[in-house]
GUDREN-729500 format. One line per 3 residues: their letters; for each residue x, y, z negated of C-alpha. Coordinates in pm, whole numbers, plus 50000, padded with zeros to 5 digits. Layout:
BEGIN
A) X Y Z; ... $
! end
This chain:
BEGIN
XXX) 49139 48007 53454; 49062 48216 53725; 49295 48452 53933 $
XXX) 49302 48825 53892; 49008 48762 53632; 49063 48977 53328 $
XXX) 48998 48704 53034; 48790 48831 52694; 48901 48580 52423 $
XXX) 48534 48414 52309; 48661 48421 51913; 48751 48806 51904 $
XXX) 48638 49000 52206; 49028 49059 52330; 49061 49126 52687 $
XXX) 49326 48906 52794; 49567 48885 53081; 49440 48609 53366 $
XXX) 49834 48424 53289; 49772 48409 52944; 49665 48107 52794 $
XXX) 49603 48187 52393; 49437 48542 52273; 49721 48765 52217 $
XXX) 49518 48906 51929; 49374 48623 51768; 49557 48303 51914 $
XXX) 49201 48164 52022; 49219 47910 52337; 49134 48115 52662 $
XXX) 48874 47982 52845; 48661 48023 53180; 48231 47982 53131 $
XXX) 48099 47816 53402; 47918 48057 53596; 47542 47890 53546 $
XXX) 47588 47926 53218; 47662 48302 53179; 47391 48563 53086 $
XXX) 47345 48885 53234; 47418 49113 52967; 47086 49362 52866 $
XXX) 47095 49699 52916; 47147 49968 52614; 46805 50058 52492 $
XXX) 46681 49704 52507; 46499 49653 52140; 46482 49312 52049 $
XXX) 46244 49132 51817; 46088 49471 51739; 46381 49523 51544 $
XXX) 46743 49606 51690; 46812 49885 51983; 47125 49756 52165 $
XXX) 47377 50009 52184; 47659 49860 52433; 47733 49524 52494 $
XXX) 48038 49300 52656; 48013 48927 52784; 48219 48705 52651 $
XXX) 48192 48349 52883; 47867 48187 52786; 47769 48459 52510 $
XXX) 47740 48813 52497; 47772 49041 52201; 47608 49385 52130 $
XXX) 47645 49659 51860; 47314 49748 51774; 47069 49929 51559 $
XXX) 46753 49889 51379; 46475 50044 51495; 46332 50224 51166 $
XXX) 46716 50309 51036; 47005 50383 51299; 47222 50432 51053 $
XXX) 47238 50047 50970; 47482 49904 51228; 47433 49526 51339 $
XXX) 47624 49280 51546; 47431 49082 51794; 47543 48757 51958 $
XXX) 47349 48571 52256; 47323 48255 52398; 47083 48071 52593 $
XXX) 46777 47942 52385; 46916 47601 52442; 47206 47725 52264 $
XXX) 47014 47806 51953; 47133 47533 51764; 47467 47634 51710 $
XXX) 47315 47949 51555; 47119 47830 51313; 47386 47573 51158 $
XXX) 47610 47894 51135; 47324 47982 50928; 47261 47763 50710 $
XXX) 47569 47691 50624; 47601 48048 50513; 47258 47981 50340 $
XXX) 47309 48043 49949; 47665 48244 49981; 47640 48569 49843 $
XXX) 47949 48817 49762; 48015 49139 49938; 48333 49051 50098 $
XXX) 48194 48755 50294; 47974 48919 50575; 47737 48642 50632 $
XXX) 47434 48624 50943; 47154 48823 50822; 46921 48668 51071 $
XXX) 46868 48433 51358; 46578 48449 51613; 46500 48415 51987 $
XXX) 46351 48649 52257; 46231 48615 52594; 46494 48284 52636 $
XXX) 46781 48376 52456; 46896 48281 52124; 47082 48573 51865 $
XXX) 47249 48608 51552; 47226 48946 51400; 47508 48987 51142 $
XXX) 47590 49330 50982; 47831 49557 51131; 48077 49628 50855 $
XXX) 48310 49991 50912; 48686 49898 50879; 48985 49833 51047 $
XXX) 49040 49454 51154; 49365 49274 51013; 49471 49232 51385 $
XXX) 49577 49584 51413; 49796 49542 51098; 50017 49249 51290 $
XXX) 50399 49269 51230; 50339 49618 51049; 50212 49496 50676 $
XXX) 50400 49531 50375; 50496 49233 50190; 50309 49491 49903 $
XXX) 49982 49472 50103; 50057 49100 50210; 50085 48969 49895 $
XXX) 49765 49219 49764; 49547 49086 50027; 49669 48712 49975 $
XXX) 49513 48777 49645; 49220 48859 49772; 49177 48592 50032 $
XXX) 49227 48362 49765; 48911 48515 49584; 48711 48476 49836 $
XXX) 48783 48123 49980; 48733 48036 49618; 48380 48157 49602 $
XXX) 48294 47959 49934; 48478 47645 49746; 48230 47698 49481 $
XXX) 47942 47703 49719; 48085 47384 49878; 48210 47529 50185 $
XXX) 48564 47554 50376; 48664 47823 50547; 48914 47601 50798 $
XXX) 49098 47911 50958; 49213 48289 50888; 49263 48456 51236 $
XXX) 49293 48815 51178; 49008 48957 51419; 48825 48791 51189 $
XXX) 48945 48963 50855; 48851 49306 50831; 48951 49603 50575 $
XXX) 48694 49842 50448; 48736 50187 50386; 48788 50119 50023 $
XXX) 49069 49894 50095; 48883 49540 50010; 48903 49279 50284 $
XXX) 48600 49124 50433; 48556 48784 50562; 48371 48830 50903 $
XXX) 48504 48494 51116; 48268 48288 50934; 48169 48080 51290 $
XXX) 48445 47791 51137; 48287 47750 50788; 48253 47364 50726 $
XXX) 48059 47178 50407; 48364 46971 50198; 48321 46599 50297 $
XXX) 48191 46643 50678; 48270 46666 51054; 48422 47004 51148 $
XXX) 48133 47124 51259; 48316 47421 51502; 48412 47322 51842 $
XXX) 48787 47528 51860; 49032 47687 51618; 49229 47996 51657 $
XXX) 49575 47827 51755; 49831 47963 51503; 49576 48048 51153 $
XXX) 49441 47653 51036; 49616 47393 50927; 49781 47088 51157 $
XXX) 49468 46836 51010; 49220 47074 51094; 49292 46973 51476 $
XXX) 49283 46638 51414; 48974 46391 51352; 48875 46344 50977 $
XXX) 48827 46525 50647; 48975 46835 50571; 49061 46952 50185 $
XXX) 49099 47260 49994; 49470 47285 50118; 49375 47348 50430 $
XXX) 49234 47678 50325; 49596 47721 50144; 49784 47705 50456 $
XXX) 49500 47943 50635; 49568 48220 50410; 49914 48155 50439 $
XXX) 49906 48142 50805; 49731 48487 50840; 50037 48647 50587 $
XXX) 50300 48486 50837; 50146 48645 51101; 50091 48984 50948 $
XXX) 50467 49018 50811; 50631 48860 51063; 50442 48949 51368 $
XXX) 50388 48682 51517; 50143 48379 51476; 50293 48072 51375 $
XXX) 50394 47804 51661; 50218 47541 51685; 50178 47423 51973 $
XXX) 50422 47145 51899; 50341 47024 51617; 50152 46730 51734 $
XXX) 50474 46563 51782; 50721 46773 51553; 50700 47074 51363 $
XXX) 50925 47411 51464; 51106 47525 51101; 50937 47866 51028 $
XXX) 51189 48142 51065; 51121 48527 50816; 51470 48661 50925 $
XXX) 51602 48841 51109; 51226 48902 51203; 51090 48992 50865 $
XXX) 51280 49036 50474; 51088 48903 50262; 51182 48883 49909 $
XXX) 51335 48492 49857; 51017 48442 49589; 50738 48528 49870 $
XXX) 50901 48344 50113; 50927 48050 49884; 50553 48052 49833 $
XXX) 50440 48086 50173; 50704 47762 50279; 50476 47562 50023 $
XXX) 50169 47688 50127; 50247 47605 50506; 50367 47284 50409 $
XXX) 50261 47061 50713; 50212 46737 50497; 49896 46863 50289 $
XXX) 50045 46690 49968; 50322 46946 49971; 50087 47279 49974 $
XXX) 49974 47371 49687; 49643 47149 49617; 49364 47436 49520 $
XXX) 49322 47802 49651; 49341 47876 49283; 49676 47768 49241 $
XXX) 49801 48001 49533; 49629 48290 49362; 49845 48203 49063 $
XXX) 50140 48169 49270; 50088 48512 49410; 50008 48682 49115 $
XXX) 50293 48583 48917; 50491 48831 49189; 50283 49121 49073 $
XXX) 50364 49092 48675; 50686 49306 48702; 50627 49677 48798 $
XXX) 50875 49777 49082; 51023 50100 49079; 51142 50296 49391 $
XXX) 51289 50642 49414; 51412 50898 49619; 51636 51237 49609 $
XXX) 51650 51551 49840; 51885 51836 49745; 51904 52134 50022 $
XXX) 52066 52520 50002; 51717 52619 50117; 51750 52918 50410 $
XXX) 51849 53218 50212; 52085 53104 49969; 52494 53083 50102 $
XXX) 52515 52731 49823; 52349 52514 49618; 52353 52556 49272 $
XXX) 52095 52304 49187; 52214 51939 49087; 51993 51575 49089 $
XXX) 52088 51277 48881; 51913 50950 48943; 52054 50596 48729 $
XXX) 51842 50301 48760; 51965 50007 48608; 51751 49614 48610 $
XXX) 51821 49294 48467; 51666 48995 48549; 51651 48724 48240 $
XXX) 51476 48413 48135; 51245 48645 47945; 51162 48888 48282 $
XXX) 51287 49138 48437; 51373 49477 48223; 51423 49822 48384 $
XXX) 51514 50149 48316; 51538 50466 48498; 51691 50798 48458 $
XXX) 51594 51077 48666; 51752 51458 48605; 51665 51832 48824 $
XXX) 51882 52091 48687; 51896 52449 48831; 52182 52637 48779 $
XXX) 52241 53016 48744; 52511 53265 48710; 52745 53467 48941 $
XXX) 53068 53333 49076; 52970 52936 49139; 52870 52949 48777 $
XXX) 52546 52820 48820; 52669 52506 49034; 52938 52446 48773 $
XXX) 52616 52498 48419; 52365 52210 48643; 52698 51953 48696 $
XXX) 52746 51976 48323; 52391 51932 48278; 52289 51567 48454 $
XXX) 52660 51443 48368; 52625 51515 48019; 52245 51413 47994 $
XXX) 52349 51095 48162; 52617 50989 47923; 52383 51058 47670 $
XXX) 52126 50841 47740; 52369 50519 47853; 52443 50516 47508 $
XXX) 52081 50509 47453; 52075 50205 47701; 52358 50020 47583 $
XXX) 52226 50030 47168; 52118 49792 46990; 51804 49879 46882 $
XXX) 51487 49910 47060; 51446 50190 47262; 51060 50303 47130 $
XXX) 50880 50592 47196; 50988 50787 46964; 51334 50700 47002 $
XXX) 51330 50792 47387; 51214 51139 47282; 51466 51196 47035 $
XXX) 51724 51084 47281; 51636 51321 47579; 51556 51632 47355 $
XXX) 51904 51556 47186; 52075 51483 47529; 51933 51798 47667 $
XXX) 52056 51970 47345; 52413 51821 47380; 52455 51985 47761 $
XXX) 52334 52329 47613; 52620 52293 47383; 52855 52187 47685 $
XXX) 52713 52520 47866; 52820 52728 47586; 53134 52578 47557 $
XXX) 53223 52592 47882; 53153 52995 47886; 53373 53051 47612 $
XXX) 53679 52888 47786; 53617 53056 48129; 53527 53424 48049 $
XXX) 53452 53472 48407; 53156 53245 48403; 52981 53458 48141 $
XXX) 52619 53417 48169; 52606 53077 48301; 52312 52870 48238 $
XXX) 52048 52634 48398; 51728 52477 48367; 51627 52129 48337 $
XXX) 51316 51857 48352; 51461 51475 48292; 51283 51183 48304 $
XXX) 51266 50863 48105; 51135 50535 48229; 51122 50262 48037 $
XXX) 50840 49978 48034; 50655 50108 48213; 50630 50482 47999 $
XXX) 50752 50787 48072; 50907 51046 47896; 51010 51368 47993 $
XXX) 51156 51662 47864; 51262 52028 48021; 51361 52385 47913 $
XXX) 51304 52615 48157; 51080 52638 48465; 51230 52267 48662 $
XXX) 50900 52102 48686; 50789 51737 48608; 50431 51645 48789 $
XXX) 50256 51305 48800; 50009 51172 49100; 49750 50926 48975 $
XXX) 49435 50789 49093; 49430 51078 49340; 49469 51382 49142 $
XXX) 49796 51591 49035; 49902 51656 48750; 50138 51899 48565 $
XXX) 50290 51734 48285; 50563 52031 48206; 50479 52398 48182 $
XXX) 50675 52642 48266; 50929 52870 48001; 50900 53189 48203 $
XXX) 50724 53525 48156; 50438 53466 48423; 50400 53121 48280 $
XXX) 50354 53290 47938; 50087 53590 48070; 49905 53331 48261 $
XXX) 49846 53168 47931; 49709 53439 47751; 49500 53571 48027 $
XXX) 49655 53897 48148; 49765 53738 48506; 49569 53472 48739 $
XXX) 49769 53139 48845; 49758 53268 49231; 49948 53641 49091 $
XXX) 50205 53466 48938; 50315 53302 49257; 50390 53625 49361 $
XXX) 50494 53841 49086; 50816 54050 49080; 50930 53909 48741 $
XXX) 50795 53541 48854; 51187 53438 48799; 51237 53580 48417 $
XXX) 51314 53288 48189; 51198 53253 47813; 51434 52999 47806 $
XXX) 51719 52817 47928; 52039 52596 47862; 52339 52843 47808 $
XXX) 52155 53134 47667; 52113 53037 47284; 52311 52783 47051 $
XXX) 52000 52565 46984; 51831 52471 47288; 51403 52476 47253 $
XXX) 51315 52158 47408; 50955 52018 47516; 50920 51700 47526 $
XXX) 50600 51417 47573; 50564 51033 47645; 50234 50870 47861 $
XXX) 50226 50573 48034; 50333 50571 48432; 50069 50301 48528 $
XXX) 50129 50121 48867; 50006 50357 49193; 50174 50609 48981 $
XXX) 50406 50874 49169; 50697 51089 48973; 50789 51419 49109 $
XXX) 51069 51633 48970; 51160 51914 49078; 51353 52287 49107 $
XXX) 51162 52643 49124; 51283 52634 49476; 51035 52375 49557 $
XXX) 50723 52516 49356; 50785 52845 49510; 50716 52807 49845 $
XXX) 50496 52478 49815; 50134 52463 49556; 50038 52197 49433 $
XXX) 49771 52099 49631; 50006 52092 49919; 50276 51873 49695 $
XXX) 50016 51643 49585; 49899 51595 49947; 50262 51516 50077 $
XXX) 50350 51267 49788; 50031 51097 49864; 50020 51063 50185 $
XXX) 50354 50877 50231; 50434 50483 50139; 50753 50534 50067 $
XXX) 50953 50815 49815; 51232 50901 50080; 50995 51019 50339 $
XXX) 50777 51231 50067; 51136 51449 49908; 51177 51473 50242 $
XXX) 50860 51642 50385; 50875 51801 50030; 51171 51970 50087 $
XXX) 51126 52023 50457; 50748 52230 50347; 50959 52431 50107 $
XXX) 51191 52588 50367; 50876 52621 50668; 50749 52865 50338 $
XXX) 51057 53073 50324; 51326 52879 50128; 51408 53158 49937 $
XXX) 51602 52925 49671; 51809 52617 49673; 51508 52334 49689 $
XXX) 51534 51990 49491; 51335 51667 49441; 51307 51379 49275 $
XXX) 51015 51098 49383; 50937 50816 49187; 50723 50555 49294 $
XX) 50547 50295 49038; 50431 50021 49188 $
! end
């Protein structure tokens, strides 16, 4: 390789240091074109074939690509690679091969033609982000999603009695709707011949796939596996020796990866072919079997807030899983309670709240019988009913915590339903498919004249008497409880929260935050962090519940 020369990797466009010998994006051998063979790249303007305007272009050895448009419709975006005519071969076996395929996510050449002495492929130019940029930083969430889909795809070329051979992730791009796209289709090979590519991208095929002979379907298995290692772990696999012995792969300390996931991938990057799994299929099925069980993570924030000298609000959250024979059962409880009353009452009427609403409901958990619907919503509105008593009894032992009393929202989840239940003006809101929703509505006096009409939604933010309560624990002997049940589907997001919260952040804002982050503990956070830029003017909790 040439001194000094800055080196642009010929599978993925990478510019590349002159010492390095593999594409640091891509893994692609790094080599020099001989000078007689390079083409002067055109200019931008250049229309070729009556058809595409080039836009920019970059050399790449003995080929130069070009973004380009078409000449009647600049809005469709094109890829253009160019070789000498005597080259042309190579282009039209990439096409035919791809001859015949047809699904969205495999970007095939849409044309192949020459022009004054120089061969092209015009493929479509595809808006996304490639999987190269997502190296070391994907979630074994989005790993294991996009093995999925990888699986899908290599099955339809399977069908069409193609390989696909290798996975680097230059070639792999995501859309703007999140589905992958297959756009490294130069290694495609029919089942049964010669490879018919002249390289591989060191690090994303299979050991066989550098050697002479047939390759099989588990080839393809260890590709898609390959590309996972590389995105979770952050680097591409080594194999540089394994023409003589293969390195062990090593997740940790590099990557955690739950012990099933790593189990797959092992068997899929099995270096004896017999000990992958033997169809693309059966990886799919291998994968899948780690989405069947919902996974539930959550998240707390309590603060004072920035006007308030304590906190009288109190957060509860009691998740409890069991893995058996049978699958894996979970159950969460989640409790906001806002306290009120002079002398630390209020601190002391939202303690007795979650601890007696908790001890409530492990009994619930720890019965015998099954734990439906119905009985979930006869357990919260009773638990909820059992810490009004508890209020009341407290305030007749300690006459100097007369008027004591709190609010509440709780929140069931079991099997993938929700329940909730609340008195007062604690709110319980669900995120889903992009929109917020609130599932509670509020006990208090605006609440109540928004409902009839007599004051608009943006007033009541602001109203003098926004803080009267209709109802609360501690203020009557039998506590009015709402209550409802709906199933918390998977992309669902939980929020529970105190008045504190609500007051200072609407709910465009708190659907923006909780959607936004990937994980619960940085959405309370920014949740309650939003609350106190807006004033503060109340103690400020949170409770975020990720289904996924």
């Amino acid at each position: 390789m040439s001194a000094g020369v800055i080196v642009c990797c010929p599978q993925c466009a990478q510019r590349n240091s002159p010492e390095e010998t593999y594409c640091s994006a891509c893994g692609a051998a790094l080599v020099d074109a001989p000078p007689s063979l390079a083409l002067a790249p055109l200019l931008p303007g250049s229309v070729l074939a009556d058809t595409y305007v080039l836009e920019s272009g970059e050399s790449l050895g003995s080929e130069n690509r070009y973004t380009a448009h078409r000449l009647d419709e600049a809005s469709a975006k094109m890829h253009l690679r160019e070789r000498r005519e005597d080259e042309a071969e190579a282009f039209h076996a990439l096409s035919t091969r791809t001859a015949g395929v047809s699904h969205p996510a495999i970007v095939v050449p849409e044309r192949c033609f020459t022009h004054d002495g120089r061969a092209y492929l015009a493929v479509p130019d595809i808006a996304g982000t490639r999987l190269s940029t997502r190296i070391g930083i994907t979630t074994e969430r989005e790993a294991i999603a996009w093995g999925i889909q990888l699986c899908q795809v290599l099955g339809v070329l399977h069908r069409n009695g193609l390989l696909c051979m290798e996975l680097p992730p230059d070639g792999v791009l995501l859309d703007k709707d999140g589905r992958l796209r297959l756009t490294h289709t130069e290694s495609l090979s029919r089942r049964g011949e010669p490879l018919a590519f002249a390289s591989v991208a060191d690090g994303y095929a299979a050991p066989e796939v550098y050697k002479p002979g047939d390759a099989e379907e588990s080839a393809d298995v260890f590709a898609v596996a390959a590309l996972l290692f590389s995105l979770l772990v952050g680097k591409r696999l080594p194999v540089e020796g394994w023409a003589v012995q293969a390195d062990p792969l090593v997740f940790y300390p590099d990557k955690v990866v739950s012990p099933d996931f790593e189990r797959i991938l092992r068997q899929a990057l099995a270096v004896d072919p017999h000990d992958r799994y033997v169809t693309i299929e059966a990886l799919k099925t291998a994968l899948l079997t780690l989405t069947r069980f919902p996974r539930i993570r959550s998240a707390w924030w309590t603060d004072v807030g920035q006007m308030r000298s304590h906190n009288e609000d109190a957060v509860l959250v009691k998740e409890q899983s069991q893995g058996t024979v049978a699958g894996k059962a979970f159950a969460g409880l989640y409790v906001v309670s806002d306290g009120m009353g002079g002398a630390e009452a209020g601190e002391v009427a939202s303690v007795l709240t979650i601890h007696t609403v908790a001890a409530y409901v492990e009994k619930l958990w720890t019965a015998e019988t099954p734990l439906t619907a119905e009985a979930r919503e006869h357990g919260l509105r009773a638990a909820i009913a059992e810490a009004n008593t508890a209020i009341l009894a407290y305030a007749r032992q300690h006459s100097e915590a007369a008027g004591l009393g709190a609010t509440v929202v709780a929140a069931l989840v079991h099997e993938q339903q929700l329940t909730l239940a609340w008195v007062g003006d604690s709110r319980g809101y669900l995120w889903e498919q992009g929109r917020l929703q609130q599932l509670s509505h509020d006990h208090s006096l605006v609440a109540r004249l928004v409902e009839i009409g007599q004051l608009s939604p943006e007033a009541a933010r602001m109203h003098e008497h926004r803080n009267v309560l209709l109802r609360s624990l501690g203020n009557k002997e039998q506590a009015a409880v709402d209550v409802l049940s709906c199933p918390l589907r998977r992309g669902a997001r939980l929020v529970l929260c105190s008045d504190g919260l609500t007051g200072h952040v609407d709910d465009r804002a708190l659907g923006d935050i909780v959607s936004r982050h990937r994980d619960p503990y940085d959405a309370a956070l920014e949740l309650v962090a939003a609350a106190n830029a807006g004033g503060g003017s109340d103690n400020i909790s949170v409770v975020v519940v990720f289904h996924e």
